[in-house]
Each structure stands twice: as structure tokens, then as C-alpha cells.
Backbone bond lengths (Angstrom), bond angles and torsions (degrees), N, CA, C in turn:
res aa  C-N    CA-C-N  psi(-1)  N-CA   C-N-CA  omega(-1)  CA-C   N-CA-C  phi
1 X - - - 1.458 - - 1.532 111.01 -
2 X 0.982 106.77 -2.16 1.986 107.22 -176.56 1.147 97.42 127.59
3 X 1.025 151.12 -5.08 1.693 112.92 -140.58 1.608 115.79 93.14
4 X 1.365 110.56 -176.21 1.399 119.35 174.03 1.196 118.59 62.52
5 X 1.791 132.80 -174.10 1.310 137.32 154.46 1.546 113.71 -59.24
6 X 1.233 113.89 124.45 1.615 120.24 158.68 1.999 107.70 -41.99
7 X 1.162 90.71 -70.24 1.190 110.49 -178.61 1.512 127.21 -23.20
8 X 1.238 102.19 -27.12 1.502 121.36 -139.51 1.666 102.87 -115.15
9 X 1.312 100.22 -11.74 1.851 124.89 -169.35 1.777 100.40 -81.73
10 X 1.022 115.42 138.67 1.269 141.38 -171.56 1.641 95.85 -72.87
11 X 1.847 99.17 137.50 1.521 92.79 150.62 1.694 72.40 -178.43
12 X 1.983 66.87 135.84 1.608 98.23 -175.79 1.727 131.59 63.61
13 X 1.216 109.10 6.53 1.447 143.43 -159.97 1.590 108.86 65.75
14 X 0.945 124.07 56.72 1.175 131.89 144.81 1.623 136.21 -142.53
15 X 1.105 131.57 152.55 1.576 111.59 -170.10 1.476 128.55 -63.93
16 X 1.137 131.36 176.07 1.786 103.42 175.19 1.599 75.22 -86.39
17 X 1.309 112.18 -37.11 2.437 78.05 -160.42 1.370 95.63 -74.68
18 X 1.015 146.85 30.98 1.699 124.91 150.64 1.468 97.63 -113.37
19 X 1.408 125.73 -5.70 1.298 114.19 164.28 1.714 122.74 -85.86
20 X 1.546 106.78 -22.00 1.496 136.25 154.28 1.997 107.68 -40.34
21 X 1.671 81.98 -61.97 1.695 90.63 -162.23 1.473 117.64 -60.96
22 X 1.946 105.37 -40.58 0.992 117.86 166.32 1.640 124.19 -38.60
23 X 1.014 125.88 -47.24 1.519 154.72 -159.54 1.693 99.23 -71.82
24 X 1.472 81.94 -70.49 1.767 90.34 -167.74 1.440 117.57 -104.55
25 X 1.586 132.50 -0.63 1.317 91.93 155.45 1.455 138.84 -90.64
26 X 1.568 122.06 18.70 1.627 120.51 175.47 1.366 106.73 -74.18
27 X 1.542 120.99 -20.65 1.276 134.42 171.60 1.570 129.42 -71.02
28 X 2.027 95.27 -8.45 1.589 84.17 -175.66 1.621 92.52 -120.64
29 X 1.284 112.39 151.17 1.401 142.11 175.44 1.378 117.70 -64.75
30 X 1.478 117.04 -62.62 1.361 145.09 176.30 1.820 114.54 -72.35
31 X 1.075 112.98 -25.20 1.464 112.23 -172.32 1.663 109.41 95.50
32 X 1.544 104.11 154.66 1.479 85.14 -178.62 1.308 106.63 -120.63
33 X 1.090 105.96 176.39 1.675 136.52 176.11 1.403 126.62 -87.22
34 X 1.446 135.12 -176.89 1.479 128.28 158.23 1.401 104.05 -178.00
35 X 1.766 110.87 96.03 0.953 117.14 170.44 1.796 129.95 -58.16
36 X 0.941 132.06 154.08 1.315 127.64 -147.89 1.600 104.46 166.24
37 X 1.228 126.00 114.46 1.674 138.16 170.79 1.735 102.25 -87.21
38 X 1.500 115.51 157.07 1.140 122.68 159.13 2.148 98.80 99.23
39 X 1.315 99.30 -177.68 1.490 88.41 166.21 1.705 134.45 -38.84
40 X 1.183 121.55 148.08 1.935 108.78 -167.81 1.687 83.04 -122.04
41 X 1.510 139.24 -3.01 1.150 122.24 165.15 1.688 125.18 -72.27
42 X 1.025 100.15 -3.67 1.819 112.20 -166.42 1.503 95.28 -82.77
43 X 1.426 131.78 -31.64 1.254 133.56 149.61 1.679 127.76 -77.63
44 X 1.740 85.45 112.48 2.115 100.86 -164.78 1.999 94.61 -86.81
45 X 1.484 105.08 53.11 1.139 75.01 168.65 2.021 115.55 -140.57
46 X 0.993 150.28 -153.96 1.726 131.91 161.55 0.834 119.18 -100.61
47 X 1.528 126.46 49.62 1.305 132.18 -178.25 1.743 109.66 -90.46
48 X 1.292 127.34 150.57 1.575 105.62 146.24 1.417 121.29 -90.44
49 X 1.299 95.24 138.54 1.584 101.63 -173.22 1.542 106.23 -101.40
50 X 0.983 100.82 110.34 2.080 118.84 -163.69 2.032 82.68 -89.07
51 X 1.333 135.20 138.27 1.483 143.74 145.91 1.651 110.98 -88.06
52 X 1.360 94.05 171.15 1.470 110.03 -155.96 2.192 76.45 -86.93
53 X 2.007 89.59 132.96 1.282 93.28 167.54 1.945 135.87 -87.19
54 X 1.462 83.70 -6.24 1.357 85.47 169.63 1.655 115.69 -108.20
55 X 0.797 111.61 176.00 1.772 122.04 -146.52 1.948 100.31 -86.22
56 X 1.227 142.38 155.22 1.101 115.90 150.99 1.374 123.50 112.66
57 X 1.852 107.12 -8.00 1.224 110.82 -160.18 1.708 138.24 41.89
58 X 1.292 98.48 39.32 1.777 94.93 -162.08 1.649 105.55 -71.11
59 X 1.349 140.59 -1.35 1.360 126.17 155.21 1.772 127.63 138.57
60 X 0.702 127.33 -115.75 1.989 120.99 -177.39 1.190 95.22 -93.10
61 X 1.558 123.46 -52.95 1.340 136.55 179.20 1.883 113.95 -45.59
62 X 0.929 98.86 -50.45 1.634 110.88 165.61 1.722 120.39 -52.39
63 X 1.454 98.97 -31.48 1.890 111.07 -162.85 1.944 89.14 -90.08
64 X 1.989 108.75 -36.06 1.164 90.15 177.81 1.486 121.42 -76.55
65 X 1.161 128.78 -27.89 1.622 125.10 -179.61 1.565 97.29 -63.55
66 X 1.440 124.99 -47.77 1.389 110.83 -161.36 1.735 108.41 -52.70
67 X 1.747 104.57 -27.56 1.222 106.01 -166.11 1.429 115.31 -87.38
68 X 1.075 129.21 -23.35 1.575 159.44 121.14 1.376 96.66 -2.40
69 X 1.171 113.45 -97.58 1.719 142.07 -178.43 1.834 95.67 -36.46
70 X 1.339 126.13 -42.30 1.328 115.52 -159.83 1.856 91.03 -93.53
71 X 1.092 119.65 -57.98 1.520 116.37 171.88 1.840 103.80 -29.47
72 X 1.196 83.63 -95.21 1.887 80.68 -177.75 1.602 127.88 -23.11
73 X 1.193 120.49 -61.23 1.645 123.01 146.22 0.879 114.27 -10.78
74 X 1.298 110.86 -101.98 1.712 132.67 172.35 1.266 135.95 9.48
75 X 1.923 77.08 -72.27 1.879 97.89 -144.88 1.649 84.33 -149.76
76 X 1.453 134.25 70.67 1.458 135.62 169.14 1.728 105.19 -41.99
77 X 1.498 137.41 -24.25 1.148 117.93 -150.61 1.705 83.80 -95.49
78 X 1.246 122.87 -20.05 1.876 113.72 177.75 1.193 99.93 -56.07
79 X 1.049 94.94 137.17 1.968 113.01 165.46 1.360 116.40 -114.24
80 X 1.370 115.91 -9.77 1.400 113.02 -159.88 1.650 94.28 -144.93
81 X 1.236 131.50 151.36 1.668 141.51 175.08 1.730 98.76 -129.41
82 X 1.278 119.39 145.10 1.136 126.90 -173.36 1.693 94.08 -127.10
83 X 1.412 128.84 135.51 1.340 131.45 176.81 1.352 93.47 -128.38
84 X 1.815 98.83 153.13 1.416 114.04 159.04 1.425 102.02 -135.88
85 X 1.447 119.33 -169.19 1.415 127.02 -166.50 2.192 80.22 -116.70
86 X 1.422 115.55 145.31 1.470 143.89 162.94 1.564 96.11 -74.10
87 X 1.261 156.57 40.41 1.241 140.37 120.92 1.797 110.65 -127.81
88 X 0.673 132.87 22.32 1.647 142.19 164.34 1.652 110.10 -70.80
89 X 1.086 164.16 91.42 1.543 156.62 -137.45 1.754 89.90 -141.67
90 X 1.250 138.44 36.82 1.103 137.64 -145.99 1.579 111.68 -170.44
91 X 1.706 118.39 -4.02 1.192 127.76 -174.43 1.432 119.52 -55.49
92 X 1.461 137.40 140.52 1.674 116.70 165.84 1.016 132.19 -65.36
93 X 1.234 128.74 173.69 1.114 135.54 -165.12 1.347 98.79 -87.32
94 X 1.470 116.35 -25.52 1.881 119.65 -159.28 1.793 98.18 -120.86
95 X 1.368 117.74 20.76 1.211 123.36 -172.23 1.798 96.07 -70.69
96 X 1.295 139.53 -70.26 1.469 121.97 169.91 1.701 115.89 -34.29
97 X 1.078 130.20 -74.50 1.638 142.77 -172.26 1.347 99.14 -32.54
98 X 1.525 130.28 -66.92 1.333 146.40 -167.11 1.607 96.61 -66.22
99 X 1.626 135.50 -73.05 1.245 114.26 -175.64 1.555 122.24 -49.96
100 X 1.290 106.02 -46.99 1.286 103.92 169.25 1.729 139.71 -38.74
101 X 1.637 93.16 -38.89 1.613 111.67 177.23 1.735 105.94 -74.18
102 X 1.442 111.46 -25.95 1.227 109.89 -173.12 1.725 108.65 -94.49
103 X 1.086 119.56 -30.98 1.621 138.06 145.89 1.551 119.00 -14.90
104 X 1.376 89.93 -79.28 1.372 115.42 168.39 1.589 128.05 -52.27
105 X 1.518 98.82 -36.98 1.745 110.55 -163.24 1.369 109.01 -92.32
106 X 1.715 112.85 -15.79 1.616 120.92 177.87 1.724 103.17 -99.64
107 X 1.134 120.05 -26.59 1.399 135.01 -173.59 1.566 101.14 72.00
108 X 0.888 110.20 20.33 2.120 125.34 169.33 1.717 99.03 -63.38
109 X 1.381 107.66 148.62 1.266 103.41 174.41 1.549 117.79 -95.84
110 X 1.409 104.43 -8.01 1.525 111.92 -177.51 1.803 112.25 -110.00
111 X 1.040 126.86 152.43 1.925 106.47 -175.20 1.917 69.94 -146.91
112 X 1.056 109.48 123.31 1.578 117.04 172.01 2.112 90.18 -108.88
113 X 1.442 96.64 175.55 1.502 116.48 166.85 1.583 104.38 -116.68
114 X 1.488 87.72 157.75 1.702 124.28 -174.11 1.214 131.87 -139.84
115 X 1.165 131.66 139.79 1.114 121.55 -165.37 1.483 114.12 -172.95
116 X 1.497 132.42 125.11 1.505 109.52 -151.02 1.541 120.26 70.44
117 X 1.049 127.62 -10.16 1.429 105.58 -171.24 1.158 117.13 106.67
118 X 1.410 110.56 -8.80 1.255 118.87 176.10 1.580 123.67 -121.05
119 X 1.595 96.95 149.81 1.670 89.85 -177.63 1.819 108.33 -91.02
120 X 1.570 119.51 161.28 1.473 104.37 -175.03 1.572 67.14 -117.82
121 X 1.328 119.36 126.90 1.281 134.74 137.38 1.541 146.75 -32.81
122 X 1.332 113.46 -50.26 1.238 123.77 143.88 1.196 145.98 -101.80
123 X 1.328 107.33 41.83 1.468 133.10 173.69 1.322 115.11 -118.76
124 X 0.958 125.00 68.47 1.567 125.98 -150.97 1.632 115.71 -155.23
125 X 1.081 127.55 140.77 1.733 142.60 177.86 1.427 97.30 -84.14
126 X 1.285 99.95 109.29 1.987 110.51 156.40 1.470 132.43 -108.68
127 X 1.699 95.97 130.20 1.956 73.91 174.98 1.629 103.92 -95.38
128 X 1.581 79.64 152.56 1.795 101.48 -176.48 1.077 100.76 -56.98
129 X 1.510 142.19 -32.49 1.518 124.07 -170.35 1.759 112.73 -61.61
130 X 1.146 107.16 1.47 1.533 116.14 -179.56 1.901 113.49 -69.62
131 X 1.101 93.82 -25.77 1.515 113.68 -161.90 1.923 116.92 -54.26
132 X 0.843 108.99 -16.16 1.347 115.09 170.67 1.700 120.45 -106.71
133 X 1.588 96.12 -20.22 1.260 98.47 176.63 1.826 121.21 -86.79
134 X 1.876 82.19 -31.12 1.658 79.53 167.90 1.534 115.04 -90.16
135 X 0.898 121.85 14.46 1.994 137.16 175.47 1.763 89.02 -80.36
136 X 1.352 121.09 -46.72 1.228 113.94 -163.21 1.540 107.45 -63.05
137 X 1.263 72.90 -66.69 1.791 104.15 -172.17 1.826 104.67 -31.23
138 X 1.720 105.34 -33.07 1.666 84.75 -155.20 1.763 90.73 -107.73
139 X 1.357 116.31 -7.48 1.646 131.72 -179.64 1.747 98.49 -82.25
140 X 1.765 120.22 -64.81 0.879 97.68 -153.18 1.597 113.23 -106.21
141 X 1.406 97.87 -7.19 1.767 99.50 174.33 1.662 121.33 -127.09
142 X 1.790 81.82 33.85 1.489 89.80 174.81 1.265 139.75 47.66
143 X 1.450 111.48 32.61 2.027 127.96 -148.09 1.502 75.10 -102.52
144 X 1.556 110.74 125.65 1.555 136.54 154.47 1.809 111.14 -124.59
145 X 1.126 119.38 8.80 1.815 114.46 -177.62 1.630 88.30 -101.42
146 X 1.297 118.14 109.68 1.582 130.50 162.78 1.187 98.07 -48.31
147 X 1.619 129.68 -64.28 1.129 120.59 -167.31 1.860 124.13 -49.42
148 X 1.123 130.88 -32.26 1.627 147.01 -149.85 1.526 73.72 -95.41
149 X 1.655 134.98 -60.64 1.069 109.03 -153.37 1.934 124.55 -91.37
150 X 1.601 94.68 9.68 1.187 123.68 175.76 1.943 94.08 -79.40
151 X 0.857 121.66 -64.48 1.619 145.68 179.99 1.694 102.43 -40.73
152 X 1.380 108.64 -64.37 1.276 130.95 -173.59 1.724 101.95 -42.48
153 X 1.412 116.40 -58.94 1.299 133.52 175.13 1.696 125.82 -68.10
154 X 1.162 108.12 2.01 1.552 115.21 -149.40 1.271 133.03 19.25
155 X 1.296 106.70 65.26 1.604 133.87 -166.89 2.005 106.67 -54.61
156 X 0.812 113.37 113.10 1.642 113.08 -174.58 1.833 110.96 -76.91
157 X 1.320 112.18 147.96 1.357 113.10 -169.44 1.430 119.22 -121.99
158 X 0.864 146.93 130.34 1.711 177.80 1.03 1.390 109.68 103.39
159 X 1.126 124.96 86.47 1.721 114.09 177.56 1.412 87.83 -117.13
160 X 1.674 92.70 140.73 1.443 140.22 177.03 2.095 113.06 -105.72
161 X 1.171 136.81 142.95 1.087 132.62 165.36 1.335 122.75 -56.85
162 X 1.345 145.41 148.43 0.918 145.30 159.73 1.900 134.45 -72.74
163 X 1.619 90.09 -3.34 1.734 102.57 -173.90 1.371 82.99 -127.65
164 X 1.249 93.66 157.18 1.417 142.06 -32.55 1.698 119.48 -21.89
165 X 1.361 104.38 -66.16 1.287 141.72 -176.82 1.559 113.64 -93.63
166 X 1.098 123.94 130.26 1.444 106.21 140.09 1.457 152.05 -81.80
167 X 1.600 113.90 101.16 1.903 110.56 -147.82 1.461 104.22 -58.42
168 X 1.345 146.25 -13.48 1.568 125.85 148.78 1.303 128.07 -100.30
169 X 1.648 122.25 48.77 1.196 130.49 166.40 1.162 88.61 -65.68
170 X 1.728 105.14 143.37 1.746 115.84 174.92 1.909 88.11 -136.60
171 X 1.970 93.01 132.53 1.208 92.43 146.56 1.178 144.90 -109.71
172 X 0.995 117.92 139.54 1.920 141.76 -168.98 1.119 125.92 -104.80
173 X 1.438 109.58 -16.10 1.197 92.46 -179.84 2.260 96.36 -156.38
174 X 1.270 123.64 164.73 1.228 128.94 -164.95 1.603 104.71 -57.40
175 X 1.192 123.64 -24.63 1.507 144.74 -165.60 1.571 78.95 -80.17
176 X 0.827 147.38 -54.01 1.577 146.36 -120.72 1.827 96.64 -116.64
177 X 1.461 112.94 -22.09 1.524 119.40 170.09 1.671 95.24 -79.63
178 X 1.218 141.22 -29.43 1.475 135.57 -174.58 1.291 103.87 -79.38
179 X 1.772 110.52 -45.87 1.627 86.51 -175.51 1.549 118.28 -87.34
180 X 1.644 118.04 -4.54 1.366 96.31 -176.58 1.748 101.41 -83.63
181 X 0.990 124.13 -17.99 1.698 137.43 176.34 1.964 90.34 -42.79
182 X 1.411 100.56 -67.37 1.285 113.05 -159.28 1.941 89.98 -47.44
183 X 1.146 121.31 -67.77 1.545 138.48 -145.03 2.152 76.33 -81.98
184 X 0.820 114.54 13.48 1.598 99.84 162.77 1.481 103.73 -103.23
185 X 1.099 101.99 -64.05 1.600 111.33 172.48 1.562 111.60 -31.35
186 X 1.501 109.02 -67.88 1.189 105.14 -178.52 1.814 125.32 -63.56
187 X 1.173 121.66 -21.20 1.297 109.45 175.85 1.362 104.49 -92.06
188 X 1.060 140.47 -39.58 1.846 157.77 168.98 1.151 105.04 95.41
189 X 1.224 82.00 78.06 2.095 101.36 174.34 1.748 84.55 -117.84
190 X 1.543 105.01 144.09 1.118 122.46 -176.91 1.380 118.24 -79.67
């Protein structure tokens, strides 16, 4: 995309993360977060911006413990952290309720989303009791593939339709700001 925050990229005149925020915070209980390394002023918005606590940038896995690590702190009565990815502008409305039900209904500690056939990795309900185990995992055996440690856990999955829309289309790339523009228009989401 150039450089810069994904997040931070225009579509439709609005950002995808306020089209993110829009989406998902009626869904959160606790308030949310937005992990993010480097300056936290480059984001104009009232979020807290929690950084990755281990050193090194090692990856999503890193953004979830920090968020893990800041829940528990926080707010001891959360049991559960819900993540999404900052370019998704397309999230459901029932994306918490539904992982959760499926969370709950496998007794898995991880409930990721699906859609297509595919799993979105960092779109997913975690319980905080994970937090030392994924401290290990990414400190002492160097585990950066979300997916293996989704697997590892037998993380339960949530599939969503793909029509109209698909709610974790992510854009990546400038091609991908034209077509979700187009698929805004066409469903008449604001």
C-alpha cells in the first residue's frame, strides 16, 4: 500500500480503522484497544494503544498477548479478548456473539472466523488464560505462524457467508480500496 498504516488509508472518506471501530465496538463490553508499535500519536483517535510486549516485533501473536496481558491487568473480570485485523471495513455485526457461542459450544479456548473456506486468523475470541502459554510459545520456541498455534489448541471455527460481501475481506492493496468502494455502494453501507 505505500508504506504507512493500513489502517489509516481512506475508503470512501473514511478510514478503514474507523470503519473497523464502527463495526466492532457495539460488540465489545470492556472497550477496545489497538495494538500498534512505534509512535501512538499517528493514531487521531481515543483508543489505548497497548505495544507489542515482547521485544523484536515478532508478529499478530505478539499484538495478541499484549492484548491478553492488557485485559488481565486492567479488567481481571474479562475472560475472553476478541481480535480483529485494522483493514477489514466489512466485520459483522454478530462477529463477538457467534465466536463466543462457538467458543463456548466446543469448550476450545480459541473460536477464530471463516468464511469461504477459509479461516481468518486474527479474527478470533481468546481466553486470557492463554497468556502465559502463548508468552512461552512466542519467547521460548520462537512460534510466529498464528495458524500452527491456532491448530496446536484446537481452536473452533465460525463460518460466515460470503454474499453479499465477504465480512473479512481485507484490503491490501490500492486495487482492493476500488473494489471494497464498489461493494459499499452496492450493499449501502455508509
Amino acid at each position: 500500500m505505500g508504506g504507512g498504516d493500513k489502517p489509516l488509508r481512506m475508503l470512501a472518506g473514511r478510514t478503514l480503522l474507523d470503519r473497523v471501530i464502527g463495526r466492532f465496538a457495539p460488540q465489545c463490553d470492556a472497550g477496545l484497544i489497538l495494538n500498534a508499535n512505534g509512535d501512538p500519536a499517528r493514531f487521531p483517535h481515543d483508543l489505548t494503544i497497548v505495544p507489542d510486549g515482547i521485544p523484536g516485533n515478532p508478529g499478530p501473536l505478539a499484538g495478541i498477548l499484549a492484548a491478553l496481558d492488557h485485559a488481565a491487568e486492567r479488567n481481571p473480570d474479562v475472560h475472553q479478548v476478541a481480535s480483529v485485523s485494522g483493514d477489514a471495513p466489512f466485520l459483522p455485526g454478530d462477529l463477538v456473539a457467534r465466536l463466543d457461542a462457538v467458543r463456548t459450544q466446543s469448550g476450545a479456548p480459541i473460536a477464530v472466523s471463516a468464511s469461504g473456506g477459509r479461516q481468518h486468523f486474527t479474527t478470533a475470541l481468546w481466553a486470557v488464560s492463554l497468556r502465559a502459554d502463548l508468552r512461552t510459545a512466542l519467547v521460548e520456541r520462537d512460534e510466529r505462524r498464528v495458524g500452527a498455534y491456532l491448530a496446536r489448541h484446537g481452536a473452533a471455527a465460525a463460518e460466515w457467508p460470503i454474499e453479499p460481501v465477504d465480512p473479512f475481506l481485507n484490503v491490501n492493496t490500492p486495487e482492493d480500496i476500488g473494489v471494497a468502494e464498489a461493494l459499499l455502494a452496492r450493499i449501502g453501507v455508509p
